[in-house]
VOKE-903251 format. One record per atom (N, C-alpha, C, O): chain; atom name; x, y, z. Coordinates in steps of 0.1 Angstrom, whole numbers, plus 5000, padded with zeros to 4 digits. Layout:
! residues N
 kette atom   px   py   pz
     A   CA    X    Y    Z
...
//
This chain:
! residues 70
 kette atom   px   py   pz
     A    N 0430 2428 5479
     A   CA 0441 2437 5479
     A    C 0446 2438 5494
     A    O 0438 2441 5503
     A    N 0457 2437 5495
     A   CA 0463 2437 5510
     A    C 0464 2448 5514
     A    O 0458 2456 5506
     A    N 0469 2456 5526
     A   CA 0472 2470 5531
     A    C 0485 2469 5528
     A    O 0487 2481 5524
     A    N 0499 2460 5526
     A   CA 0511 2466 5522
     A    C 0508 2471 5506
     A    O 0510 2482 5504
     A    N 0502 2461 5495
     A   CA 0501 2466 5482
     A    C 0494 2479 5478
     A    O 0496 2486 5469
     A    N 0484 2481 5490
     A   CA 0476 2494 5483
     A    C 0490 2509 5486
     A    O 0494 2518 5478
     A    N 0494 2504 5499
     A   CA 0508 2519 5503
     A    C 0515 2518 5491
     A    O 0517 2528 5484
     A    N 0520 2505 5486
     A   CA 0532 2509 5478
     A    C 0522 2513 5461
     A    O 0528 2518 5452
     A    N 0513 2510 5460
     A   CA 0506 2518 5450
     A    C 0504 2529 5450
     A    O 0504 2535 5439
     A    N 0500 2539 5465
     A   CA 0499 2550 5466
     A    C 0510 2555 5469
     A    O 0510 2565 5463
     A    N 0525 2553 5475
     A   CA 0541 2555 5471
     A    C 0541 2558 5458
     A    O 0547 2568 5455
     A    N 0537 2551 5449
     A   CA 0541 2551 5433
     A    C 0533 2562 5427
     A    O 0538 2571 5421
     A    N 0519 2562 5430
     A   CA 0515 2573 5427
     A    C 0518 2586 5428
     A    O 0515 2594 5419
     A    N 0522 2589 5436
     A   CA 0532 2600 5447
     A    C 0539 2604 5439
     A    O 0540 2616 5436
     A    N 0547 2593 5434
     A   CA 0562 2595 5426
     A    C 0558 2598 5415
     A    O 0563 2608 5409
     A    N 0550 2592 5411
     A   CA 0546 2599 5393
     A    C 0539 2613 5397
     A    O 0546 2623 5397
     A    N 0532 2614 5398
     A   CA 0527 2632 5401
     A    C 0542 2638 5405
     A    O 0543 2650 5403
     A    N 0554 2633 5410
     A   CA 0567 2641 5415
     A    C 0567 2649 5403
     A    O 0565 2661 5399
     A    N 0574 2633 5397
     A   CA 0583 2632 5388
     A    C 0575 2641 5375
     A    O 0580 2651 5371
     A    N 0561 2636 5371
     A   CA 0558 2651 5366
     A    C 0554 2658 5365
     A    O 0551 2661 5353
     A    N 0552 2668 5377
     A   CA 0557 2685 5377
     A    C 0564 2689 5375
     A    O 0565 2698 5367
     A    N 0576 2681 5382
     A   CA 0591 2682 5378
     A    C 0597 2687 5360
     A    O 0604 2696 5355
     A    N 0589 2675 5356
     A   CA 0594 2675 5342
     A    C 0586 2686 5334
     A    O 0590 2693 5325
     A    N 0574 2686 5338
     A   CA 0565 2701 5330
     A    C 0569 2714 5339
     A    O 0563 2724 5339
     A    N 0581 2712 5348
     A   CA 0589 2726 5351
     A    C 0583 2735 5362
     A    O 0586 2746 5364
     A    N 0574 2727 5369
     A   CA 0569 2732 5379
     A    C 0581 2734 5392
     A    O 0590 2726 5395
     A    N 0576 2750 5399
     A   CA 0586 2756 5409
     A    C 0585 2748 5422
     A    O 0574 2747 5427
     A    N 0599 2741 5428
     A   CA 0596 2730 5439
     A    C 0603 2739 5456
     A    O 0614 2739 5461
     A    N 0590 2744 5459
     A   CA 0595 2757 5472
     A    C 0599 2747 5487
     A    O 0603 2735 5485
     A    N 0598 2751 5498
     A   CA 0598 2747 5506
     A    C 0585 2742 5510
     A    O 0584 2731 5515
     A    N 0571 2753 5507
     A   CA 0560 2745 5508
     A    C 0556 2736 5499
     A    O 0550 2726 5501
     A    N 0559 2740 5488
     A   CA 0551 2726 5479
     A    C 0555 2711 5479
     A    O 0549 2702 5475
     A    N 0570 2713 5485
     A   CA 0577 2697 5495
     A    C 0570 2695 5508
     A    O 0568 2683 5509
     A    N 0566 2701 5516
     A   CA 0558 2697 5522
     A    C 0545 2696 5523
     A    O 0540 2688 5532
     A    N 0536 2704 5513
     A   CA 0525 2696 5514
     A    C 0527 2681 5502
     A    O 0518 2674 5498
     A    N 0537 2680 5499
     A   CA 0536 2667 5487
     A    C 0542 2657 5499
     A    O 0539 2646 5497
     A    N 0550 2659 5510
     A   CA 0552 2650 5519
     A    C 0542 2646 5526
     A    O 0540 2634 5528
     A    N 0533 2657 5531
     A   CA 0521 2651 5535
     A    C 0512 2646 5527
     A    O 0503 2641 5533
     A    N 0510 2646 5517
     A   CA 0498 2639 5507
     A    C 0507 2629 5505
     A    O 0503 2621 5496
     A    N 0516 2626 5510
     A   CA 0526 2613 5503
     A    C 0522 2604 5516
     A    O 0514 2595 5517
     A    N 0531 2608 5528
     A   CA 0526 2604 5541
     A    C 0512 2600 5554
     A    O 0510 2591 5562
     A    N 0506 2612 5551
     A   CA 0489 2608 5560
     A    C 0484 2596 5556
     A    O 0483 2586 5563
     A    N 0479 2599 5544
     A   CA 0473 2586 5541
     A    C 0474 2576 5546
     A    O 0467 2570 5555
     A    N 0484 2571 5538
     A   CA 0492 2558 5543
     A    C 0486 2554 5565
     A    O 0478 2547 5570
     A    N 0496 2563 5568
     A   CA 0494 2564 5583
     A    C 0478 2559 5585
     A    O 0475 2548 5587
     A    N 0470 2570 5583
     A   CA 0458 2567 5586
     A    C 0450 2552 5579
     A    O 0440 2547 5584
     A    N 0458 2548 5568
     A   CA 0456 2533 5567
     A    C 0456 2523 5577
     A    O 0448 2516 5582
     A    N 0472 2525 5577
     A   CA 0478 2513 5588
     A    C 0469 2515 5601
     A    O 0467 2504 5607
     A    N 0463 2527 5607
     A   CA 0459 2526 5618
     A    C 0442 2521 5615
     A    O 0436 2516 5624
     A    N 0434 2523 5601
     A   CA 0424 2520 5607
     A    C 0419 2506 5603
     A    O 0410 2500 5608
     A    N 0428 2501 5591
     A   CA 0423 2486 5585
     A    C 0431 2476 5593
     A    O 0444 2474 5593
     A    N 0423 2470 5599
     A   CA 0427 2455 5612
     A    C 0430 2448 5601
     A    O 0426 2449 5589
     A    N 0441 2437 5606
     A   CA 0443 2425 5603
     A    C 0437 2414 5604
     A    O 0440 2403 5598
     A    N 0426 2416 5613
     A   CA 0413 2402 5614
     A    C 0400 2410 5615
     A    O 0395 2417 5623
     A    N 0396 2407 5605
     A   CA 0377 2407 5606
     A    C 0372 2401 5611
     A    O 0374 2389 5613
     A    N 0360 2412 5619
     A   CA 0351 2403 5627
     A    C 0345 2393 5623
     A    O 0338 2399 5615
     A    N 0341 2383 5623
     A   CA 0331 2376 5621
     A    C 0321 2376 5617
     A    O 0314 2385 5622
     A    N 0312 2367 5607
     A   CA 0302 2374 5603
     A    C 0288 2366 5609
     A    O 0291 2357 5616
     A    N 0275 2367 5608
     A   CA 0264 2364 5614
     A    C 0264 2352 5612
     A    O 0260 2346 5622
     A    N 0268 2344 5601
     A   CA 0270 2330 5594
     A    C 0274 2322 5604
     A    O 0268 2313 5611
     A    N 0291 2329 5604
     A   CA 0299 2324 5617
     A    C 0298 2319 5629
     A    O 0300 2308 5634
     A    N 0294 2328 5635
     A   CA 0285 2330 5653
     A    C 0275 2318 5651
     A    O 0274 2308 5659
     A    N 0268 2320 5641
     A   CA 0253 2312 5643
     A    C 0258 2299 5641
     A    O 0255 2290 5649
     A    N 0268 2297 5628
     A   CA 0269 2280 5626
     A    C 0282 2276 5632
     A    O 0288 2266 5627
     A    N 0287 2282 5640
     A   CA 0302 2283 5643
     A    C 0313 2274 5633
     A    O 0317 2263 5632
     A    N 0313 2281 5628
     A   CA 0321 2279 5612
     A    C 0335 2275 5613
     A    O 0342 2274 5603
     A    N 0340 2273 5625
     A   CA 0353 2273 5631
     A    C 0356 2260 5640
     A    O 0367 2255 5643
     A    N 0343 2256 5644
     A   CA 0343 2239 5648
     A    C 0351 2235 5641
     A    O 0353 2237 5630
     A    N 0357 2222 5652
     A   CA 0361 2210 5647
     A    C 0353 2199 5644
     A    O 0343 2197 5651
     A    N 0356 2190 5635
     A   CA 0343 2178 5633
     A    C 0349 2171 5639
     A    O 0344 2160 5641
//
């Protein structure tokens, strides 16, 4: 699973919990937009900043250098 697919899964999820309170008539104040902006938003953020794009290497690697050319 990539880091763009997991955001736009947790975006979607977001949207359906919106969409319904919405529809079972729940009251949409000034706070309950923003804590739903931030349970929409942090996450995410704190994704992008802590899952790298390259993994370190693993013990396998180093030892048999797995990355030689023959």
């Amino acid at each position: 699973m990539t880091r763009s697919r997991l955001i736009q899964i947790w975006f979607a999820a977001i949207a359906l919990i919106v969409a319904a309170s919405i529809a079972f008539g729940a009251s949409v104040t000034v706070g309950t937009a923003a804590m739903l902006s931030a349970l929409c938003l942090v996450p995410p953020a704190i994704l992008l900043l802590l899952w790298h794009d390259v993994l370190p290497p693993t013990v396998a690697q180093v030892l048999h250098d797995a990355d030689r050319d023959a």
